[in-house]
Backbone as CSV, one residue per row, in Angstrom:
resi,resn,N_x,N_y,N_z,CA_x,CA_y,CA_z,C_x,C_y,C_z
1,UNK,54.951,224.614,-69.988,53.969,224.353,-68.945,52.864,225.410,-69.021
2,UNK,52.035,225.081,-68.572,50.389,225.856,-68.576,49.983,225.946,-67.257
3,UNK,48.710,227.069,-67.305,48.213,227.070,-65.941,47.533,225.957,-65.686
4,UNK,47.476,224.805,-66.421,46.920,223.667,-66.502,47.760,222.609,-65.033
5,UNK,48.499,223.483,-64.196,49.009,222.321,-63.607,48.707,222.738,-61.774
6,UNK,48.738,222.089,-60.802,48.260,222.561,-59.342,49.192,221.808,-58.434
7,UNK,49.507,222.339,-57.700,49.978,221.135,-57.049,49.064,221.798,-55.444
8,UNK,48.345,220.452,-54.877,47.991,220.985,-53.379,49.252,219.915,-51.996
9,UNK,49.646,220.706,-51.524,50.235,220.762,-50.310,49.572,220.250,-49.213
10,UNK,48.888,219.060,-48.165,47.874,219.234,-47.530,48.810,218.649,-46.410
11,UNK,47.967,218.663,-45.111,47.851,218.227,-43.665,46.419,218.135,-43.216
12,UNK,46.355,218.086,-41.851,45.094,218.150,-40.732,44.936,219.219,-40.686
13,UNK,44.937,220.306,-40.714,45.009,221.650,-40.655,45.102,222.489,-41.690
14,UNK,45.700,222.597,-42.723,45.794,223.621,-43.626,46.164,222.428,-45.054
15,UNK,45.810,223.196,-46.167,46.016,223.041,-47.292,47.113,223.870,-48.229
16,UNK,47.587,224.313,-48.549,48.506,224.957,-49.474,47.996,224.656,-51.036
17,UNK,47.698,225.505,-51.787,47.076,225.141,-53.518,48.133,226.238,-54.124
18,UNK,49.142,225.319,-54.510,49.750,226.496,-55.798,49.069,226.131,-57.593
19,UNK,48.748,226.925,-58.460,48.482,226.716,-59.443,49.659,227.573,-60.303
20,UNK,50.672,226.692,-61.103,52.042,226.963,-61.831,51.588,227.140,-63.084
21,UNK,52.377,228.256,-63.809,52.957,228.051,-65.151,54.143,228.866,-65.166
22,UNK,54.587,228.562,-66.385,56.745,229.042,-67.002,56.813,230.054,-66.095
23,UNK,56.195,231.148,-65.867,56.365,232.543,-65.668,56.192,233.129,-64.525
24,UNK,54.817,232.303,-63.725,54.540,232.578,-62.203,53.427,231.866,-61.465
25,UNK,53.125,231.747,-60.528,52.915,231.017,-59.363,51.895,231.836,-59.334
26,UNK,49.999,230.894,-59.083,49.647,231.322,-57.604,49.002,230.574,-56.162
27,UNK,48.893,231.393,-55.157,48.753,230.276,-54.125,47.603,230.802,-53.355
28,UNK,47.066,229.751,-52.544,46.234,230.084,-51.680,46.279,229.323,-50.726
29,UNK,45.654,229.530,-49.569,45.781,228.302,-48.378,44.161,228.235,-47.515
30,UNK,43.796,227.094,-47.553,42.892,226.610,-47.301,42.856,225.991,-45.491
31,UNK,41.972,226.478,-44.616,42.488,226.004,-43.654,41.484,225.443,-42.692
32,UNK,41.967,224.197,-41.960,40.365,223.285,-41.322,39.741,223.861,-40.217
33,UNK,38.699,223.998,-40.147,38.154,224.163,-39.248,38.044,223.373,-37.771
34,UNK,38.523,222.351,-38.185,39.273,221.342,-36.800,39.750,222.288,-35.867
35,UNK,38.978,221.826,-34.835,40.158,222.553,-33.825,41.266,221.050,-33.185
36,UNK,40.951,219.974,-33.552,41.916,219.054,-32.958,42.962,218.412,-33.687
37,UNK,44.422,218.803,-33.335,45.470,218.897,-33.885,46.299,217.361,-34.279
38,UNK,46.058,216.499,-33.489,45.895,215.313,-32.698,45.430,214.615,-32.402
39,UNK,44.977,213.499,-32.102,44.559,212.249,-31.589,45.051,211.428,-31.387
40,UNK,45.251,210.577,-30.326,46.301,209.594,-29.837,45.570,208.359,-29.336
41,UNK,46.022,207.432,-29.495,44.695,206.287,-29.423,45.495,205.963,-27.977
42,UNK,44.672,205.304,-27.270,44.819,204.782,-25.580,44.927,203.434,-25.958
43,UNK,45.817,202.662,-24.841,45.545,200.972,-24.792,44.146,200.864,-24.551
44,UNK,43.812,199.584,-24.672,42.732,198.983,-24.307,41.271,199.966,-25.145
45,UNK,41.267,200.629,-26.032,40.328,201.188,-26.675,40.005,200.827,-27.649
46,UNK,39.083,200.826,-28.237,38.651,200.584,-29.378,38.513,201.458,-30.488
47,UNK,39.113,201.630,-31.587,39.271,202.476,-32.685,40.487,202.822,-33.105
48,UNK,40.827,203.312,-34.364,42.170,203.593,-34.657,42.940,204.256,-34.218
49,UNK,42.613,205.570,-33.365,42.707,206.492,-32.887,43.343,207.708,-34.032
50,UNK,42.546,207.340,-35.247,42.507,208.725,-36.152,41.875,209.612,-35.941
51,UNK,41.333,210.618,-36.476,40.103,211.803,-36.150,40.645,211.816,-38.060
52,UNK,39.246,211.963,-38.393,38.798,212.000,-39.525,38.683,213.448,-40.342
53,UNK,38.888,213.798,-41.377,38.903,215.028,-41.840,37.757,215.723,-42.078
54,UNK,37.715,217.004,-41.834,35.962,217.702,-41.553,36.012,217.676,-43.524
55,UNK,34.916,217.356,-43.823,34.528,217.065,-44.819,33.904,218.588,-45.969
56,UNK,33.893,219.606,-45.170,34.176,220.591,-45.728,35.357,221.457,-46.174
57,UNK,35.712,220.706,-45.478,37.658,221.438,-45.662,38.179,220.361,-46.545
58,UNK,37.999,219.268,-46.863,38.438,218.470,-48.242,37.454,218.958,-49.439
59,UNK,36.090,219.417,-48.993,35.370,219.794,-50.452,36.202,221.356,-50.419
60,UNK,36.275,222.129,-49.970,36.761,223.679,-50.009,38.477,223.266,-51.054
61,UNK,38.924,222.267,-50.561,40.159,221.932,-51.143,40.282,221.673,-52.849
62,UNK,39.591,220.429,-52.677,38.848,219.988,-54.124,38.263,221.229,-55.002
63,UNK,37.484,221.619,-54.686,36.863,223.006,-55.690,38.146,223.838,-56.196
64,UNK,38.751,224.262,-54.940,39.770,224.861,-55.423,40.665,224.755,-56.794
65,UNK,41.296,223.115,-57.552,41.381,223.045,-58.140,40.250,222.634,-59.179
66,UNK,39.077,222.301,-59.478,38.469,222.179,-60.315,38.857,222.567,-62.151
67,UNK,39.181,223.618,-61.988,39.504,223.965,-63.211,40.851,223.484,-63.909
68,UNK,41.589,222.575,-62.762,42.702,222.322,-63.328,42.779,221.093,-64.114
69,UNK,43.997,221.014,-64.788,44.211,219.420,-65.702,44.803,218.791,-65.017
70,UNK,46.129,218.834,-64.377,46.886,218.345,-63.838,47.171,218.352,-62.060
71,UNK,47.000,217.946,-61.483,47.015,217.905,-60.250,47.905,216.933,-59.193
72,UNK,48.701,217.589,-58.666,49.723,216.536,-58.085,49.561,217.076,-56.185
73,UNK,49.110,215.756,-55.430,48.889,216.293,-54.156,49.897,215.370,-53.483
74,UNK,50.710,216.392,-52.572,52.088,215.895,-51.187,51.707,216.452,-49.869
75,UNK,52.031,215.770,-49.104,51.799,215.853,-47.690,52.603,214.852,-46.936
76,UNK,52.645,215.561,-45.880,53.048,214.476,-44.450,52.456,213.413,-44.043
77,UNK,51.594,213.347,-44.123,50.417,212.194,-43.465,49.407,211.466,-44.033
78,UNK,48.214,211.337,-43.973,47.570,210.585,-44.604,46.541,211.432,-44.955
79,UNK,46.033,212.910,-44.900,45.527,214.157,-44.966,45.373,213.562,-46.945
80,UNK,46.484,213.363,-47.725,46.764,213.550,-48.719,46.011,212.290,-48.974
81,UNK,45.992,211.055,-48.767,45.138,209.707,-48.832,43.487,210.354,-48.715
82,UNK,43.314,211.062,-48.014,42.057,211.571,-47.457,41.135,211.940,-48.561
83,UNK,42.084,212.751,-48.899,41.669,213.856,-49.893,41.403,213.446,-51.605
84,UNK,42.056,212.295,-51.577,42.384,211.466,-53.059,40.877,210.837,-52.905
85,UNK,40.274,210.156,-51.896,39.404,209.051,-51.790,38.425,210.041,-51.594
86,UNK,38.049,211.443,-51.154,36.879,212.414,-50.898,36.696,212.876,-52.468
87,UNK,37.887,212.793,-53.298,37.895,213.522,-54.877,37.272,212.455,-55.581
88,UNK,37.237,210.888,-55.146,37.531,209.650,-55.828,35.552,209.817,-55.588
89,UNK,35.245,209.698,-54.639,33.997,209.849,-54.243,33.011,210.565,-54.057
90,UNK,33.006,212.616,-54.413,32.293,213.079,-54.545,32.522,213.970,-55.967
91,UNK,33.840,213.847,-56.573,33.857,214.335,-57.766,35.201,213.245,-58.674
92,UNK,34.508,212.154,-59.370,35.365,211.231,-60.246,36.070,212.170,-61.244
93,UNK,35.700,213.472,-61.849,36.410,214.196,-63.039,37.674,215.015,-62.083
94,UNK,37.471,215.307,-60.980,38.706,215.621,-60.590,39.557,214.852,-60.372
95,UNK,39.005,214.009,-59.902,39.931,212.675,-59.313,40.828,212.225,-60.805
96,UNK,40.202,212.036,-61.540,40.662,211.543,-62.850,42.230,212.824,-63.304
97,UNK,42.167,214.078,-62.690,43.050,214.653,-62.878,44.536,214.660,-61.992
98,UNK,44.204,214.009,-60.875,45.367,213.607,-60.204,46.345,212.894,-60.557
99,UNK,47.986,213.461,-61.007,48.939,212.646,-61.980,49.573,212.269,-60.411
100,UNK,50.000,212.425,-59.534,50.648,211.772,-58.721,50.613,212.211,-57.165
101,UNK,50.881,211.609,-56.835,50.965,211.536,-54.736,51.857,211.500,-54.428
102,UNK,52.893,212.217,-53.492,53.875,212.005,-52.989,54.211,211.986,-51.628
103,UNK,55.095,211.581,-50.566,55.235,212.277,-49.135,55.968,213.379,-49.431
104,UNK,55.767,214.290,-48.647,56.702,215.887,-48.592,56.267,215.895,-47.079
105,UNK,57.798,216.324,-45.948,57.234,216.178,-44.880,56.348,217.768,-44.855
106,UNK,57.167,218.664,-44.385,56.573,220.390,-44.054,57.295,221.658,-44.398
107,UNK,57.128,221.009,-46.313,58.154,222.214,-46.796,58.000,224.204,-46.667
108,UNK,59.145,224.735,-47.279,58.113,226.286,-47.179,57.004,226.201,-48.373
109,UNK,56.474,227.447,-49.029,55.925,227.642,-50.227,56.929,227.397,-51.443
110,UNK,57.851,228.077,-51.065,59.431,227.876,-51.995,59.331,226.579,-52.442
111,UNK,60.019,225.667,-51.041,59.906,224.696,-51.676,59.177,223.770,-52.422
112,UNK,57.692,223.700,-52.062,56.636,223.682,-52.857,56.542,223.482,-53.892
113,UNK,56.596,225.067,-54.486,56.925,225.352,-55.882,57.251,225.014,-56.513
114,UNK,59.141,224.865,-56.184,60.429,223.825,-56.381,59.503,222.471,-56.738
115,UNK,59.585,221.819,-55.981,59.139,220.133,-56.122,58.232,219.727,-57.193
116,UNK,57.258,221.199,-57.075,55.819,220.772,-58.598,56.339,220.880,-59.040
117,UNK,57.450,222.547,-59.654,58.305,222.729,-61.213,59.169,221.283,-61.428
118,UNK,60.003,220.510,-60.895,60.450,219.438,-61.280,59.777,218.283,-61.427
119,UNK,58.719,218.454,-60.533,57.868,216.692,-61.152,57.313,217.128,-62.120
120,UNK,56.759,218.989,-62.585,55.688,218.777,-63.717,56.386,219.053,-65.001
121,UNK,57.665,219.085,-65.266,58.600,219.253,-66.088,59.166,217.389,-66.399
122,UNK,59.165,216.758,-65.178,59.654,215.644,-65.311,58.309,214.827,-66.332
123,UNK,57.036,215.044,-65.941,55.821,214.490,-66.212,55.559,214.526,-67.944
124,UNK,56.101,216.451,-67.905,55.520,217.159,-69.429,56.898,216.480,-70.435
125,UNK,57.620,215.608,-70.269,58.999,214.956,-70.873,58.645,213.883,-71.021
126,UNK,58.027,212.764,-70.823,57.685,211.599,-71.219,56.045,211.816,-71.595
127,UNK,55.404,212.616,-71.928,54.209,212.681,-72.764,55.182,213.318,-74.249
């Protein structure tokens, strides 16, 4: 494995970016400027009752990996959908680097780690 691989961690709130290879880990955490944690839609209203992601905190995310080849993004929610379609739409060469999506509900960093080293070991075995 190479530093060629990332995995980002995301939610409504914070990001997690580890960038892996054989030997060691590094991380950073990216975090929204949202102050609203929540949104709950009412009967009788109109709208989904999502709140939408501040659009600087998905580009701050995105840059982050830029330099990478491989990119695998997990999350709880739909934060991770968010973020695929903001990469899909303001940068296609990153987007093009995303090998997979997963749910992960709200692991530690540990586990994190854990989950990329086995999917990007599982990934680097059938190439």
């Amino acid at each position: 494995m190479s530093l060629n691989h990332a995995v980002i961690w995301i939610d409504h709130q914070e990001a997690h970016v580890m960038f892996l290879s054989e030997a060691a880990s590094e991380a950073e955490v990216i975090r929204s400027k949202s102050s609203h944690a929540h949104l709950h839609h009412k009967g009788g209203e109109v709208g989904s009752g999502r709140l939408k992601l501040d659009e600087k905190y998905l580009h701050s995310v995105i840059n982050s990996v830029n330099e990478t080849k491989e990119i695998l993004v997990i999350g709880p929610g739909s934060a991770k959908l968010e973020l695929i379609k903001h990469a899909h739409h303001h940068d296609p060469k990153i987007a093009a680097n995303i090998v997979g999506v997963e749910t992960v509900d709200h692991p530690s960093d540990k586990e994190i780690l854990a989950y990329a080293l086995k999917f990007f070991y599982k990934a680097d075995q059938m190439l």
